[in-house]
C-alpha positions, 0 to 999 in steps of 0.5 A: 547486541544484535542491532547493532550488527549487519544486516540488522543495523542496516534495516529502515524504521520499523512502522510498529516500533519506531517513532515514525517522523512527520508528514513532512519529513517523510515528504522531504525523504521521498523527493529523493527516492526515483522508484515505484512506491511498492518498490520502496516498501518491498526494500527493507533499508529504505524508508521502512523494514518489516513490509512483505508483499502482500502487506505492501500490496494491502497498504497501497490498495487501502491507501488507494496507491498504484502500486508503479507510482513513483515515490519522489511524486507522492504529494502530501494527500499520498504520503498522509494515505500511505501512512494512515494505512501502513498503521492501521493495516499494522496494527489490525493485522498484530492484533489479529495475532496475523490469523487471517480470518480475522482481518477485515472482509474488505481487505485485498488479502482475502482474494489474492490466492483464490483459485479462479481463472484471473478474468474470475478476481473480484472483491466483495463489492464486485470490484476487479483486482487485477495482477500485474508485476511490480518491482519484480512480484506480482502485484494485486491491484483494484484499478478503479480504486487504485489509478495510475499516477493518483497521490501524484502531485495531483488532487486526482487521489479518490477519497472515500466520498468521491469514490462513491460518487464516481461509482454511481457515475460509472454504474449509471 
């Protein structure tokens, strides 16, 4: 039997397979994990398997979680966002059959390997993505949707409606 073979027996939960535990549960593991969230995404034995960069990528900026936030200060608000988004990016993308076209207009995907000059990077609502290196891989990042320390032990993780209240504050 295959799983039950390194290095398959030592792969994480897969997030479309296994049953994942609850919110609290998860809270409880990620206390104890030191490194940026898309760290603990990118390594296949930590908490999830089958999460490549640019779905690591997708979540976070879904989920409106920079990249370098730090796993064990997540609140609960961050770890229910990061959820609900890995399984709804998952389940999109596998019934896409993963032909990108088909995913959503809005996703992130459709503008990380644009060939622009990087000053150039805007999403379909003129939202610059900026790039960054995280845990060692370039990192595709809206700032003013993905701030630094937001899902942090904090109530500052912007929610659907207080970002378009920020946003007409900022245009105003």
């Amino acid at each position: 039997d295959p799983c039950n073979c390194s290095p398959i027996k030592e792969l994480a939960l897969d997030p479309v397979t296994d049953e994942i535990p609850p919110i609290s549960t998860l809270i409880s593991r990620f206390k104890k994990i030191n490194c940026s969230i898309k760290s603990m995404l990118l390594d296949q034995n930590k908490v999830f398997c089958g999460i490549g960069n640019w779905l690591a990528d997708e979540i976070l900026f879904q989920a409106h979680i920079h990249p370098e936030t730090t796993v064990s200060r997540l609140n609960e608000r961050g770890v229910s966002s990061l959820l609900n988004s890995m399984q709804t990016i998952l389940k999109v993308a596998i019934e896409a059959d993963a032909q990108s076209h088909l995913f959503p207009k809005n996703w992130l995907f459709h503008y990380r390997w644009q060939k622009k000059k990087k000053s150039e990077y805007k999403d379909e609502f003129g939202y610059t993505i900026a790039f960054e290196t995280v845990a060692g891989r370039t990192s595709a990042v809206v700032p003013l949707l993905q701030r630094r320390n937001a899902g942090e032990n904090c109530q500052s993780m912007t929610t659907a409606a207080e970002f378009v209240a920020i946003e007409a504050e900022e245009i105003a």
